[in-house]
N, C-alpha and C positions, 0 to 999 in steps of 0.2 A: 434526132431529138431523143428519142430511147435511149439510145449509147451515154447520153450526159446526162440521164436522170440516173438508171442503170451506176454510172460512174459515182454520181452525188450518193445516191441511195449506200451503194457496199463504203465510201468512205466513213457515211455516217455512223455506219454500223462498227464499221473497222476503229473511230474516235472514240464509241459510247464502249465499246471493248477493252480496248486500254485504259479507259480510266474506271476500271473496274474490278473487285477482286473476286473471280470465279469461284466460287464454293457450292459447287452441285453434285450431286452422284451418279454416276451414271453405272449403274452394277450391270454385268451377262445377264442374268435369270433375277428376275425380281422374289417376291415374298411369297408370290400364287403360284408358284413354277412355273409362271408362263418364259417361255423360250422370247426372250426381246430386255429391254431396256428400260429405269427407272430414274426416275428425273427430282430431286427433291431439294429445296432451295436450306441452307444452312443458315447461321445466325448472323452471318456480314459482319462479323468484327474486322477491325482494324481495314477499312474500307475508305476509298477515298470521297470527295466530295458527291458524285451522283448517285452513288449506293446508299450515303449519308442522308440523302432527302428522300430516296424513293424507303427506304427504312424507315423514315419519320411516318411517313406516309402512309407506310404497310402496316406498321404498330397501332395508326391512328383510328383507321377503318378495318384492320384486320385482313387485307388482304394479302397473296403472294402475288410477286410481279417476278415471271423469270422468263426465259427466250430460249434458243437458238440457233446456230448459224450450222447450216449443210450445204457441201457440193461435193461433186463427186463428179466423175467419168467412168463409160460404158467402151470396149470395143466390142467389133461384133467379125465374124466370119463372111459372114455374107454379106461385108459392106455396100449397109441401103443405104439409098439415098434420105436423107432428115426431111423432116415436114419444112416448108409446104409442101413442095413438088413430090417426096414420098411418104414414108410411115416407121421409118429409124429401125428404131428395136422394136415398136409394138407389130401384132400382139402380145408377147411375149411381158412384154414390161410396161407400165406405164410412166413411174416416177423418172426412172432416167432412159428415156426413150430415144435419146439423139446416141449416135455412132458416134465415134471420136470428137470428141468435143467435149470441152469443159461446162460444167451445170450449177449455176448456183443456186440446189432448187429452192432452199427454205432460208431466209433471216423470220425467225417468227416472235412475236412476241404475245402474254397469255397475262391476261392479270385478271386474277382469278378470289373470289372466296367462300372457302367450303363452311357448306351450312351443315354446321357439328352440334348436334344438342346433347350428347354424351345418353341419345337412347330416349330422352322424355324430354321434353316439352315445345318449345320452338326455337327455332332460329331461321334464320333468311341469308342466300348468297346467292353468286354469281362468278359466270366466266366470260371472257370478250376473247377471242384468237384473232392474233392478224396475222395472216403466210405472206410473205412477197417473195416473188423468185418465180422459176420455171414451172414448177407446181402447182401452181396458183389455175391456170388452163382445168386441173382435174378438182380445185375445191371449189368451184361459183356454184352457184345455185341459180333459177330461175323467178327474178324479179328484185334480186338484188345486185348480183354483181352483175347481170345483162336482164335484159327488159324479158317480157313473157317469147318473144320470136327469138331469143339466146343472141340479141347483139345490146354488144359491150357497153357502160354504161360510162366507167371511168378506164377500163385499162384499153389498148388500142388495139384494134382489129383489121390491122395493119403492117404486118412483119414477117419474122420467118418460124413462127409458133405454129402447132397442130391448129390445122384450118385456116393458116394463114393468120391466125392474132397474135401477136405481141409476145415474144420470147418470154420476155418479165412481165409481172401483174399483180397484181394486190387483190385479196380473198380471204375474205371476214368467214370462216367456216362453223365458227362458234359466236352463238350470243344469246345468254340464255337467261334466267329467274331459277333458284335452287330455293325452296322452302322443306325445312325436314318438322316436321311434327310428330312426336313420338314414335314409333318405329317403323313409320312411312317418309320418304322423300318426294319432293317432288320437283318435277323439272319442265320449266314452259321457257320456248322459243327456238332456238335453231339450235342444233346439236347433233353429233353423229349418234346415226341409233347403232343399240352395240349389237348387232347382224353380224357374224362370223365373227374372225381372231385379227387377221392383217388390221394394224391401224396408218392412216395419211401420217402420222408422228415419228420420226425417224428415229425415236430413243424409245421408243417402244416397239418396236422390230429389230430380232436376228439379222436380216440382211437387209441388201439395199433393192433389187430387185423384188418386186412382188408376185404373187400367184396370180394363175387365170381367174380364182376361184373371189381376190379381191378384187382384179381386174375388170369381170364380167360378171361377179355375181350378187352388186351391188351389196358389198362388205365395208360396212362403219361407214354408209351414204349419209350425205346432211341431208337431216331434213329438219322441218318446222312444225310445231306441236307440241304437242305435251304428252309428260311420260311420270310415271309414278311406280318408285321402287317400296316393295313391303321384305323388312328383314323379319321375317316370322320368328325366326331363331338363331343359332351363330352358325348354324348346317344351311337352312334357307332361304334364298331370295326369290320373288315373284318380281316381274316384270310385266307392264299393259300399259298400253297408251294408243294415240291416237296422229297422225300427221297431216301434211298437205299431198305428199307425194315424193318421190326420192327424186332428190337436189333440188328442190322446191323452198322458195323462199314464199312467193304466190304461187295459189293454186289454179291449175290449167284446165281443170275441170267440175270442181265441185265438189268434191266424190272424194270424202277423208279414208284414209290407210290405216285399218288396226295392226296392232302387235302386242305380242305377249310371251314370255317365257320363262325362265328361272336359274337361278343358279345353285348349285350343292356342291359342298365341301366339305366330308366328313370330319369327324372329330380330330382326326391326327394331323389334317391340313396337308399330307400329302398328294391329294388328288383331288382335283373338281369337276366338273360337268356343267356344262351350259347347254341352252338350248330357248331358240326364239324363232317365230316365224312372223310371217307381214305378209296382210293380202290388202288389196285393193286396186283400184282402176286407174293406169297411170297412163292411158292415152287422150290426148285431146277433147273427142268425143264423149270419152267415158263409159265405152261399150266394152273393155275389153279388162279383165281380170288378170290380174299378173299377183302369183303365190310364190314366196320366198320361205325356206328354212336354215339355221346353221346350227350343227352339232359339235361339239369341242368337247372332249376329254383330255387332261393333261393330268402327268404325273413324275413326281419327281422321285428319282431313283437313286437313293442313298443320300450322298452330299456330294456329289457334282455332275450327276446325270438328270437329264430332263426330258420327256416325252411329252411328245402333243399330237394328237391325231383328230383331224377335222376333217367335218361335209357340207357342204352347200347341196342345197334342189330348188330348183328355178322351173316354174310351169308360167305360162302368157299364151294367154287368146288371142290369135287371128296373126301369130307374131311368125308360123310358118310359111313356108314358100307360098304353098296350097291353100294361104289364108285358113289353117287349123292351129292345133295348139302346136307348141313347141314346148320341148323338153331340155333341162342341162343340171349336169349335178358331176361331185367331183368327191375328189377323196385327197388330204393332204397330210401327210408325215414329218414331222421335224423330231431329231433327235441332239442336243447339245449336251457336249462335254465342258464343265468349269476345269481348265487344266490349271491355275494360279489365280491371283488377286488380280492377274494382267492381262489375261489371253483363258478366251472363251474359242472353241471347236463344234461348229456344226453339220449337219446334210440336212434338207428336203428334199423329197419325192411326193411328184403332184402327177393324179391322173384325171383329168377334165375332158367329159363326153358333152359335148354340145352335138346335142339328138339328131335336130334339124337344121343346126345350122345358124340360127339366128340369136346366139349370144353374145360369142365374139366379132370384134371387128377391127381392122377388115379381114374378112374371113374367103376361104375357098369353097363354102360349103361345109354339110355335115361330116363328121371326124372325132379322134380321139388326140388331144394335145397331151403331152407327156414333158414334163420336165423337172430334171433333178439339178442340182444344188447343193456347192460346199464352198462353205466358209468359214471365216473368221472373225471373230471381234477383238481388237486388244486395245487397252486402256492403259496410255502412258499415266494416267493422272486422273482426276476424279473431274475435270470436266470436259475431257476428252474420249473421245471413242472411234478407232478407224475400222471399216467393214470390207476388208476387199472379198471377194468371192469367183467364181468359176461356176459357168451354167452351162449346160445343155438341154436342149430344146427338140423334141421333133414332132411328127404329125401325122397319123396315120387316118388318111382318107378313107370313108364307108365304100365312096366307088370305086378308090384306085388309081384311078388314075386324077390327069389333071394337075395344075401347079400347086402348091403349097402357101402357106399365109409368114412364108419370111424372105427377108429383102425384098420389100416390095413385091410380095406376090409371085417368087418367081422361086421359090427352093421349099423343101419336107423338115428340113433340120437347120441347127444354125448354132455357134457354139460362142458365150459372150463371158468376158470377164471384167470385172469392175471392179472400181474403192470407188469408197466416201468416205469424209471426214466431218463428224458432228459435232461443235461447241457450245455448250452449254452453259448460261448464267443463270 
């Protein structure tokens, strides 16, 4: 029964494609220097009938309606065994976590409208995301796409997915209220709070693989709540708000999560600074404190070099072995080269110390994770982008000995190289 929803679904997708004419952009390095990918919907002239209506549509109420399609394949050295029975490529990876096999992790679609007052007085919007595809396992939230005990509501919990559910799945990861009143915004309902750099958006990311530090360090988690930005100035933004819990649609305890932080980007726009943290009580009970921070400095160097260096620190009560605290924090390096209008050049280097042990999973215990990273992006055309890359991974245990947390738990190191290919309308 999957296999012919699966089949109906990617046809439908594959129909509403062809009768459409792609005008999106998908640039290496956006306007921020962030090292990843920008997505921006053009005017749809000379468009056939369904861009003709959803245009009528978008003029009428002022919204953007735009999508796209990703899959991709992983090989891996240490071919492990795929969920259910094993754990693919994680830890290492989450998005395309299956060993040889084909993924199709995102058909997503975003209809969206930005509440722009030009700085003074009001305006009102919104955004609605839908993911279907392999992916979907890492956007649900708790109370929406699976009840409070995390079983599945509509997609099936049934198949050869992590944990045994459903390969494919459908995951609303956004759905929000934008009101901007003079030079405060605001944002009530489900959204990823922007915690660290990696985002779940595959045109907004250098590679295809992700960091531990997205992986396990609850980096751009959905949550639900309300958030309000203040541009004090065109150098300042302030960040604060308030949530249910990370990947919380309902809350499992009671006990709301603040955050707060800001952003700076001097005058010349070549470099910015972020920085936010989020504490509150994300177990059941609601005894136990869990403190989150992410630090991001980027900067762009000339006109086709780009740096970005980032940290996560992760502290949680009662979350060690010894029922104490637990610790984990990481350090990540992305350097990319623009070499033409077609082909972008990168590396990351990630160092992630989970203290105790209880970050990652599945994990062999406390360790230092290390993994470095080169790739590519090249862009035949403005609504395509292919990411192949080359990883290696290893893992050096605090006690030495003992197995390691790849292939299934049974190796220190593991070396994996991937493509994906992302289309965008």
């Amino acid at each position: 029964m999957d296999s012919l929803k699966d089949v109906f679904l990617t046809g439908l997708v594959i129909l509403v494609f062809t009768t459409q004419d792609f005008a999106v952009d998908a640039a290496g390095m956006d306007d921020g220097g962030q090292i990843g990918c920008d997505a921006s919907v053009c005017d749809g002239s000379n468009v056939s009938w369904p861009r003709m209506y959803t245009s009528k549509l978008a003029d009428a109420w002022g919204l953007t309606i735009s999508g796209h399609l990703q899959q991709g394949t992983t090989t891996n050295s240490g071919n492990p065994i795929n969920p259910p029975s094993g754990s693919g490529n994680m830890p290492a990876t989450l998005f395309n976590y299956r060993n040889d096999e084909y993924m199709l992790n995102q058909m997503a679609w975003t209809v969206a409208r930005k509440a722009d007052n030009g700085g003074s007085g009001w305006d009102v919007g919104g955004q609605i995301d839908f993911v279907y595809g392999t992916d979907y396992i890492f956007l649900q939230s708790r109370g929406l796409e699976t009840d409070g005990d995390f079983l599945n509501r509509w997609n099936s919990s049934n198949g050869s997915g992590v944990g045994g559910n459903g390969l494919m799945g459908l995951a609303l990861p956004q759905l929000y209220l934008e009101v901007a009143y003079n030079d405060l915004t605001f944002t009530l309902g489900h959204f990823y709070e922007p915690l660290g750099y990696e985002r779940p958006v595959p045109t907004e990311n250098f590679y295809y693989s992700t960091s531990y530090g997205h992986n396990f360090g609850f980096e751009t988690s959905q949550v639900t709540g309300a958030m309000v930005d203040w541009q004090a100035n065109d150098q300042w933004t302030f960040t604060g708000g308030a949530h249910r819990g990370m990947l919380n649609w309902e809350d499992n305890n009671n006990d709301l999560n603040a955050f707060a932080g800001f952003t700076y980007i001097p005058a010349g726009k070549q470099e910015s600074l972020q920085f936010l943290f989020d504490i509150g009580k994300e177990d059941d009970a609601g005894t136990a404190y869990r403190y989150l921070h992410s630090i991001t400095f980027s900067k762009e160097i000339g006109n086709s070099w780009s740096y970005v260096i980032h940290s996560d620190f992760g502290a949680e009560q009662h979350a060690a072995a010894d029922g104490g605290m637990a610790y984990w924090y990481n350090v990540v390096q992305w350097l990319a080269y623009q070499i033409d209008d077609h082909w972008a050049m990168g590396v990351r280097y990630e160092w992630f110390d989970d203290i105790d042990g209880a970050a990652v999973s599945p994990t062999p215990g406390p360790g230092v994770y290390h993994d470095i990273t080169l790739g590519l992006n090249y862009k035949p055309n403005k609504s395509v982008i292919v990411r192949p890359e080359i990883r290696w991974d290893w893992f050096d245990s605090d006690t030495g000995v003992g197995p390691g947390p790849f292939a299934n738990g049974t190796k220190r190191n593991q070396f994996m190289a991937a493509v994906d290919m992302t289309l965008s309308f």
